[in-house]
N, C-alpha and C positions, 0 to 999 in steps of 0.2 A: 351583565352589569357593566355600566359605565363608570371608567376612571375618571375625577376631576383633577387638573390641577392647580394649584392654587392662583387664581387669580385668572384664569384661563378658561377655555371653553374645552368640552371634554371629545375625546376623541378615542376612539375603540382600538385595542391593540392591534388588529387586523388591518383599519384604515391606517396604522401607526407604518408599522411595517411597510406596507405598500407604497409608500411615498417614501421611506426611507428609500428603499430599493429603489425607486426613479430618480432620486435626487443620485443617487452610486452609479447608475448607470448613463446620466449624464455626463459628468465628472469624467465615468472610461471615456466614454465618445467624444469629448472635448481633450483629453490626453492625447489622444490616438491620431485625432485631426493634427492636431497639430506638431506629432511626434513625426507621421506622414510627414507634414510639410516639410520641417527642415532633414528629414532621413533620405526623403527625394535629391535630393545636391548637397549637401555635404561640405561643395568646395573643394574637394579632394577630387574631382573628376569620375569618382566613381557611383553608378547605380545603385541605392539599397535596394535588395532582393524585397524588403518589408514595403516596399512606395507602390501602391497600386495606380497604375493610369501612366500616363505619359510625365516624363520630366519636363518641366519648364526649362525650354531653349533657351533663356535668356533669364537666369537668376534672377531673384532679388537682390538692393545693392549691399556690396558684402557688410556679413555680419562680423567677420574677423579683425583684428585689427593689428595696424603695422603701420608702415609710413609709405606714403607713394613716391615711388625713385624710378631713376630710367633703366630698363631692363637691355634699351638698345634705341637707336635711333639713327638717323641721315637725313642730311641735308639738302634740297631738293636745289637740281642743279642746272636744268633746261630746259625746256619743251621738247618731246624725243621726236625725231625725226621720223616722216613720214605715217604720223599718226595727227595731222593737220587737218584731215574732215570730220573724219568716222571716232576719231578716238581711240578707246577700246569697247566699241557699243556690240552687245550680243555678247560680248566672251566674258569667261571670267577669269582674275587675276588672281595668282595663288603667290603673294611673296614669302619667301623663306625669309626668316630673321637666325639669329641666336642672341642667345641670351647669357647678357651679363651677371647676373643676379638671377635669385628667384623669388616668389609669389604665391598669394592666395586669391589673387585676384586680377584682372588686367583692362585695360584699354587699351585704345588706339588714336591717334590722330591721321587724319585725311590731309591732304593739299592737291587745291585746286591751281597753286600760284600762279600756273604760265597760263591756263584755259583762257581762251578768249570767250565761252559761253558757260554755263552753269554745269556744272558736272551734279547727273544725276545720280545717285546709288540707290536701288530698292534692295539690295540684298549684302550681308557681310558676314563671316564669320570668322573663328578663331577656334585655333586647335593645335594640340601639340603636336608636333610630326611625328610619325611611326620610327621613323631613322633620320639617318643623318644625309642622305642623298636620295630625297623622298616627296611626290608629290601627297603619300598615304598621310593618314593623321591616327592617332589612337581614339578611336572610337568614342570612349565614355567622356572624352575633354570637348567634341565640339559643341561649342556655344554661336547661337544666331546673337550678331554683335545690332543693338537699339543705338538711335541719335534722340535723344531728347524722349526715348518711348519706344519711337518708331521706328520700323524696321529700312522706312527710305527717309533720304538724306538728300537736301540741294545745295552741293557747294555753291557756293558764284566764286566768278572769275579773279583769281588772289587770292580768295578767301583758304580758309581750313577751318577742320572741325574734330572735336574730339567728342570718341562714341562716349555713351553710359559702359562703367562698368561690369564685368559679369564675374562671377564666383567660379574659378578655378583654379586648379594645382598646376602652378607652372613652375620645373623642375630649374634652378641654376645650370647654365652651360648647356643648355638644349634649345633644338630648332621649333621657331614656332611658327603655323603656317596662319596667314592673314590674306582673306579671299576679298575680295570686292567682285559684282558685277551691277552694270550698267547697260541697258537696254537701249539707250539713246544716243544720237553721236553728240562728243560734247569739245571735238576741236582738239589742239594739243595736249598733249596729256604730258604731267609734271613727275619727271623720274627723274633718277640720279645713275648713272650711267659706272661700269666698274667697278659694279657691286661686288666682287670675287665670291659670288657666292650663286648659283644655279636656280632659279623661282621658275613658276611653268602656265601657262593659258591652258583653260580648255575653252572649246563652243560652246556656248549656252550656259544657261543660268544653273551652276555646279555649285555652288559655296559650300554648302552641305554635301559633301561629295566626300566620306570618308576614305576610299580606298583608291583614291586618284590616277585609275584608270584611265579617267578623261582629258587627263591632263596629259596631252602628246605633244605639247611645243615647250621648246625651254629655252628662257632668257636670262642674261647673266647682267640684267639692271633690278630695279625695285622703281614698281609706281606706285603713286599716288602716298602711299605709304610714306611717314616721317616719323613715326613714334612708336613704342612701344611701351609703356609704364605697368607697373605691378606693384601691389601695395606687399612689402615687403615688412618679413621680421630681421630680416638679415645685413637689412641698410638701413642706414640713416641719413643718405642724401645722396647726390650723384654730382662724380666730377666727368665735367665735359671740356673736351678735347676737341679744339680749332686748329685745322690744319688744312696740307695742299693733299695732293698725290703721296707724299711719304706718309701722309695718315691714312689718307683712303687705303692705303695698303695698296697700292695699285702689282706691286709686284709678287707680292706675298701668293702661297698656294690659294687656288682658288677652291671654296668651298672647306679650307682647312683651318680659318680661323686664326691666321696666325700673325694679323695686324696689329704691329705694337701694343696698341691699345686694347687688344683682345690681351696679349701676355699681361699687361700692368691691370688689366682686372684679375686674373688668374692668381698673378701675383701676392695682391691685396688681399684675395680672399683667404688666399694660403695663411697668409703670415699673420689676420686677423682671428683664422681657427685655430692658431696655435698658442695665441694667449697674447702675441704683439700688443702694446697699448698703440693703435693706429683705428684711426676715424672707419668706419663701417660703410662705407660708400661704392655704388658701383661707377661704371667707367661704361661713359657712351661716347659715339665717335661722331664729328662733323668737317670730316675731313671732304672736298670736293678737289679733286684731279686738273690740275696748271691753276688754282685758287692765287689768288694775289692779294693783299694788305689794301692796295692803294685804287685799284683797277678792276673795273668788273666789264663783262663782254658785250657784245651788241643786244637790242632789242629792251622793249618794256613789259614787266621786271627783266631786268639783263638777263641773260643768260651767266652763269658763272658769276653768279654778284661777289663784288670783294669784299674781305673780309668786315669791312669798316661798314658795308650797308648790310649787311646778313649779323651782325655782331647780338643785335637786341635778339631777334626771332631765336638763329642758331643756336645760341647760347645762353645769353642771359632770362629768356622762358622757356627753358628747359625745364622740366620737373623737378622740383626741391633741389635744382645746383648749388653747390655747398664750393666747390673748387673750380678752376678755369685752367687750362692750361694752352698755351699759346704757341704753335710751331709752326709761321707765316715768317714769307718772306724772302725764298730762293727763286719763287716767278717771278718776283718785284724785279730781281736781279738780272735774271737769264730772258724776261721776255721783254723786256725794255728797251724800245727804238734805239733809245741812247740811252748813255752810261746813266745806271740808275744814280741819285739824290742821296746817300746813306744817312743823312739828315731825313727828309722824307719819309722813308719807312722808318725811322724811328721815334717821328713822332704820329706816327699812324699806330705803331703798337703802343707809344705813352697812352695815345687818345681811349683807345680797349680797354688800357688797365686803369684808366681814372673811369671808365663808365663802370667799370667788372668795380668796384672801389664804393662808388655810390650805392652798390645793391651789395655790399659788405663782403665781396667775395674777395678771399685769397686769389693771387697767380702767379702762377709758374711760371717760365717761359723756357723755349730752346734755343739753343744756338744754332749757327745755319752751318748744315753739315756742308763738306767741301764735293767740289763736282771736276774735279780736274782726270780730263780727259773725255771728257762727255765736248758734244758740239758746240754747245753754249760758252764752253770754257773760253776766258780771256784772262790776262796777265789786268786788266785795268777790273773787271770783276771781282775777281778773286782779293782785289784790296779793296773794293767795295763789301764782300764779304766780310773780309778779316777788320775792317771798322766798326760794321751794326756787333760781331761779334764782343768788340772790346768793350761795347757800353753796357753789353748785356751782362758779359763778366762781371762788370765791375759793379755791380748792380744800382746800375742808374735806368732800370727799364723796368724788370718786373720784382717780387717779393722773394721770387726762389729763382733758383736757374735749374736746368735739367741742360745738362753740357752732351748733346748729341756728337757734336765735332770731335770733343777729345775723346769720345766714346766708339767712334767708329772709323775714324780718321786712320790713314797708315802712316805707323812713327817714325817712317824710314821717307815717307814723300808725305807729310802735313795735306796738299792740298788737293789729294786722291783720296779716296774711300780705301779699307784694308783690303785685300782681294776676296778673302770667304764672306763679306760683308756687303759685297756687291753686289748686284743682279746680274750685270755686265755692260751694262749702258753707259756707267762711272757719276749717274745721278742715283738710281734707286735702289734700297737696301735688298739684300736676299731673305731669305726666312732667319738665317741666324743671325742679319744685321739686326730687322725686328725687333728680333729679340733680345740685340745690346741695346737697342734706344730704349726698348721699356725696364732692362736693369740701371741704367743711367738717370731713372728719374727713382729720387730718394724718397722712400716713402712716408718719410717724417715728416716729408716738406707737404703733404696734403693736410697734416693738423694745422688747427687755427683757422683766422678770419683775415679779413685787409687792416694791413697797419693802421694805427689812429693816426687822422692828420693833425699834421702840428700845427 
């Protein structure tokens, strides 16, 4: 006997049933698809046991959310020497970073700036390092890094490029490794030299090369590489730091992290886990080694561009920069034919902080630590110094001051460095100088924005 329904056509409890059960069994099969998909990556770098089939190398873009901030960064500083035909063509380049902050997510930016021809890339990835003096990476974090999709990428010459995002767990205060290779020769190749930090080549196309066997040469520069960004829950912006040699850390332990600007992120993050009311920001560094305010080096783009034509790129399109901090100025002084203008460089740093002004950013500034007894030293210097320093004092330069001088100065000789604060050169700090430059910058002074003009 057939049921009717009202108004309906009749259908047998048997047919009834059996379409039940296919519409239920649908329903599993689109659950499951799509539990699969997002159970495959995570974002957390790990494998679910449950994802059948191979993980996608290269996520979807993240699903998580946070704010993108710089997790690390530098300044690309010259064309490296003796890499004028070939490039880096055939090998691949594994740069270590560290990281300021951490992420659910990352990118990278490329620079081609010095190449006289098109830098190719068909391959890149990213991965967290196994350790901390390490070409290894942990296994489940590498991601094959996309440009626009695609797995290759053609800089042209000056140009840069920033990959697509991928989904992963990248830890606060850890090393992350960022491979590039390139098959082709593409001319000089654009690093930054004094990295104090150990990165490695191998032959041939490695990127995916988790346990970095291959990697048997090691260099203490960073190519190509300028960026590092992570969409964080832990930030809400990034303050970048313009400097020479004493930011590069050039003295500091190498591979130990221990460049001012590495402690004043450390810093920060302590005193903001512990309830401090202080802005959420990480700390990335563009310090380049003998840098100058007014002066940049030979060749087009210079080599060593000064501060005042690097100001925009360096700095001011940096990822989500929220603060500036300013520590130029001791090459102006020591490398100049004749006696430096202290008028000069201090309207080269006015010039910064009304540009830093227009894109609403606060700045810091420092004062120039003392160099007496280093080669450079002069009795007519040293009151070139002790002038740009009285305008800074008195704050006719930037919004804040961070007083490096009286911070590491000896109180017994003013125009010498203290002696445990020295490297021994009588210009650059030791690891616990460092360390007093980044307690000399006051951390209150990074809340807020640029004064209103009147």
């Amino acid at each position: 006997m057939t049921r009717r329904h009202a108004g309906g056509v009749g259908v047998s409890p048997t047919k009834h049933r059996a379409l039940l059960s296919a519409i239920v069994a649908l329903i599993l099969g689109l659950s499951t698809a799509i539990y699969i998909g997002v159970a495959a990556d995570d974002g957390s770098g790990r494998k679910n046991t449950l994802a059948s089939g191979n993980t996608p190398r290269n996520p979807a873009a993240p699903v998580s959310t946070g704010t993108w901030v710089g997790a690390w960064s530098t300044s690309p500083a010259a064309a490296e020497p003796g890499t004028e035909t070939d490039g880096m063509a055939g090998r691949s380049v594994r740069n270590v970073v560290h990281t300021g902050i951490g992420g659910t997510s990352a990118r990278i930016t490329l620079s081609n700036l010095y190449g006289q021809s098109p830098l190719t890339i068909t391959h890149a990835s990213l991965a967290v390092a196994a350790g901390s003096d390490t070409a290894a990476a942990v296994t489940q974090t590498m991601r094959r890094l996309t440009f626009g999709g695609n797995t290759t990428v053609v800089i042209p010459p000056g140009g840069q490029v920033m990959s697509d995002a991928v989904r992963v767990s990248v830890p606060a205060n850890t090393n992350v490794l960022v491979t590039t290779y390139s098959p082709t020769r593409s001319g000089p190749v654009t690093y930054h030299p004094h990295a104090r930090q150990v990165s490695y080549v191998a032959q041939g196309n490695r990127t995916e090369d988790v346990t970095g066997s291959a990697y048997t040469e090691e260099v203490g520069v960073w190519r190509y590489l300028t960026a590092l960004d992570v969409l964080s829950s832990d930030a809400d912006g990034t303050v970048v730091v313009l400097g020479d040699s004493l930011t590069d850390g050039i003295t500091s332990t190498s591979g130990a992290n221990r460049r001012w600007t590495d402690v004043l992120s450390q810093r920060l993050r302590t005193a903001v886990a512990a309830g401090q009311d202080l802005p959420r920001y990480s700390v990335v560094n563009q310090g380049i080694s003998g840098n100058r305010i007014l002066t940049g080096g030979l060749g087009r783009p210079a080599d060593n561009p000064s501060g005042l034509d690097r100001f925009t790129r360096d700095v001011l399109d940096r990822t989500n920069v929220k603060v500036v901090v300013i520590a130029l100025g001791v090459n102006d002084i020591l490398r100049s034919q004749q006696l430096a203008d202290p008028r000069q460089i201090l309207d080269g740093l006015r010039t910064m902080v009304r540009q830093a002004h227009a894109r609403g950013l606060k700045v810091i500034g420092a004062t120039l630590m003392p160099f007496g007894g280093h080669r450079g030293y002069t009795a007519e210097r040293e009151g070139v110094r002790g002038q740009i320093n009285a305008e800074i004092r008195a704050g006719r330069v930037f919004d804040a001051v961070a007083d490096f001088d009286e911070a590491l100065r000896d109180p017994y000789d003013p125009r010498k460095l203290k002696g445990d604060y020295d490297s021994g050169d009588h210009l650059h700090p030791s690891d616990r100088g460092y360390e007093r430059m980044a307690d000399a910058v006051e951390l209150k002074d990074l809340k807020g924005s640029a004064p209103a003009e009147l």
